[in-house]
C-alpha positions as CSV (number, residue, x, y, z in Angstrom):
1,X,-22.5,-5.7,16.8
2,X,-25.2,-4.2,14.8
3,X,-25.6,-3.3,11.1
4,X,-24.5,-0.4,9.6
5,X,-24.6,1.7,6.3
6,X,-22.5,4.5,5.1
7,X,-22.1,6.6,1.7
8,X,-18.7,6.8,0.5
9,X,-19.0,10.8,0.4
10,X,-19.5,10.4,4.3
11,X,-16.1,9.7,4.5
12,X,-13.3,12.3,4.2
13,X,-10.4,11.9,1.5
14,X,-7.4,12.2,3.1
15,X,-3.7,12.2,1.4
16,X,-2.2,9.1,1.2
17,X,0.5,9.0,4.0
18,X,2.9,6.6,2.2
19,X,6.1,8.3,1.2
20,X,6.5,7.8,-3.1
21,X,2.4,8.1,-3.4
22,X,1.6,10.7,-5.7
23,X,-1.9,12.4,-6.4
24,X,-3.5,10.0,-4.2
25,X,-6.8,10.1,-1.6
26,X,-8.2,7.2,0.4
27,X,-11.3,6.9,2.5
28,X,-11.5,4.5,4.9
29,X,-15.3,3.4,4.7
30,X,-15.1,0.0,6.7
31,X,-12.4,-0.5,9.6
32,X,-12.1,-2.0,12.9
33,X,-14.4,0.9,14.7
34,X,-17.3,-0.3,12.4
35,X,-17.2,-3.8,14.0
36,X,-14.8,-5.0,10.9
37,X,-12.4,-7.9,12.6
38,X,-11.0,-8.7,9.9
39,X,-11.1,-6.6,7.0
40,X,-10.7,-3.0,5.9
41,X,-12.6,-1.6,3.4
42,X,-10.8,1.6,1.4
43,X,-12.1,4.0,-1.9
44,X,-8.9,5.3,-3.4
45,X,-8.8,8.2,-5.9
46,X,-6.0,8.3,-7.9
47,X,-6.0,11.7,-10.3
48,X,-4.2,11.4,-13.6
49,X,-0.2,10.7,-13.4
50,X,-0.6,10.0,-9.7
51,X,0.2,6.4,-8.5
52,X,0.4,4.6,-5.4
53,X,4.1,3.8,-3.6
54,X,6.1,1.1,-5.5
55,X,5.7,-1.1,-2.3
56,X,5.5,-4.3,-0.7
57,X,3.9,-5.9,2.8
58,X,3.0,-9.2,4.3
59,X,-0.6,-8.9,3.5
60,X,-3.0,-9.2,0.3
61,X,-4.7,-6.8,-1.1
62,X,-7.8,-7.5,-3.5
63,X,-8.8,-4.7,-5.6
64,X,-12.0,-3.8,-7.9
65,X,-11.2,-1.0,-10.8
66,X,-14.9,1.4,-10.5
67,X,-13.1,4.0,-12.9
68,X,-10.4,5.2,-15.3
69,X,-7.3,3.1,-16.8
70,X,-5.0,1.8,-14.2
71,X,-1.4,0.1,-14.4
72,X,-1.1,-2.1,-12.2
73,X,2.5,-3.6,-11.5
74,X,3.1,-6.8,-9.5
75,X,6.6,-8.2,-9.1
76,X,8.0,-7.8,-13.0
77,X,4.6,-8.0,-14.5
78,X,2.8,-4.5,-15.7
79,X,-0.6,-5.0,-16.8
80,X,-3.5,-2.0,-17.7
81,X,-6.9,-2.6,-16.6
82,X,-9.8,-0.2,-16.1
83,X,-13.8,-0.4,-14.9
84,X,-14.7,-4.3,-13.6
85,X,-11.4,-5.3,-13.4
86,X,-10.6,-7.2,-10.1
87,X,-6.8,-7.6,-9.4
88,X,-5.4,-9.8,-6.3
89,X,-2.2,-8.7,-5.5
90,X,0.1,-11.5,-2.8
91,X,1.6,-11.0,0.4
92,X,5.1,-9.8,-0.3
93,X,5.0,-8.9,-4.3
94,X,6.3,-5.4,-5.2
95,X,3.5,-3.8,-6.3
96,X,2.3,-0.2,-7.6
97,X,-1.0,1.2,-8.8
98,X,-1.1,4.1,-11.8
99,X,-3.4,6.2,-13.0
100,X,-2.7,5.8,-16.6
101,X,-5.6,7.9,-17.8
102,X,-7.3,11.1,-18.0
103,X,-9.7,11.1,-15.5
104,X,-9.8,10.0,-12.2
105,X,-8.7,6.2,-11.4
106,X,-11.1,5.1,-8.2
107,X,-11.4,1.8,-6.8
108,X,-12.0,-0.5,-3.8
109,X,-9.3,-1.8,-1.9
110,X,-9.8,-4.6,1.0
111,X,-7.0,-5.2,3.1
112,X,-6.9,-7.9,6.2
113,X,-6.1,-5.6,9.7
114,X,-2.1,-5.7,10.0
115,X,-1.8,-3.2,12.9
């Protein structure tokens, strides 16, 4: 396995796939072709109004806020965050990400490989 660097902008934005995401992009800059056994690496771009699926899965998510104002909702509990936050989000909660502001939301996403 060797070392290996990459610049986000390397990476195309694609439309989130998820049915109910809305005004969503995600680049997948660390995955399982990199050598990553057990974690995925993703930049998501949320433009103003959009938001993530309200969703759930058997995996965690941890998050890190880089930009914008972001509602994040987790079970029954709707809290706004923005730039340095860091949000854990359990295994099984309902959970939704918002862009709640007027530029774009962008953060880091790291996921454990479920597929």
């Amino acid at each position: 396995m060797s070392f290996k660097t990459t610049h986000f902008s390397e990476v195309e934005a694609k439309d989130a796939e998820e049915t109910g995401a809305e005004r969503v992009k995600v680049r997948w800059l660390i995955t399982k072709e990199d050598g990553a056994n057990n974690f995925a690496m993703r930049y998501f771009e949320i433009s103003p109004n959009g938001h993530s699926p309200h969703h759930s899965h058997g995996w965690e998510h941890e998050v890190f806020i880089l930009n914008g104002k972001c509602q994040v909702t987790c079970g029954n509990e709707k809290k706004n965050v923005g730039a340095g936050y860091a949000v854990f989000i359990p295994p099984n909660m309902l959970h939704q990400f918002k862009n709640v502001g007027k530029t774009t939301l962008k953060f880091l996403c790291l996921v454990p490989h479920h597929k």
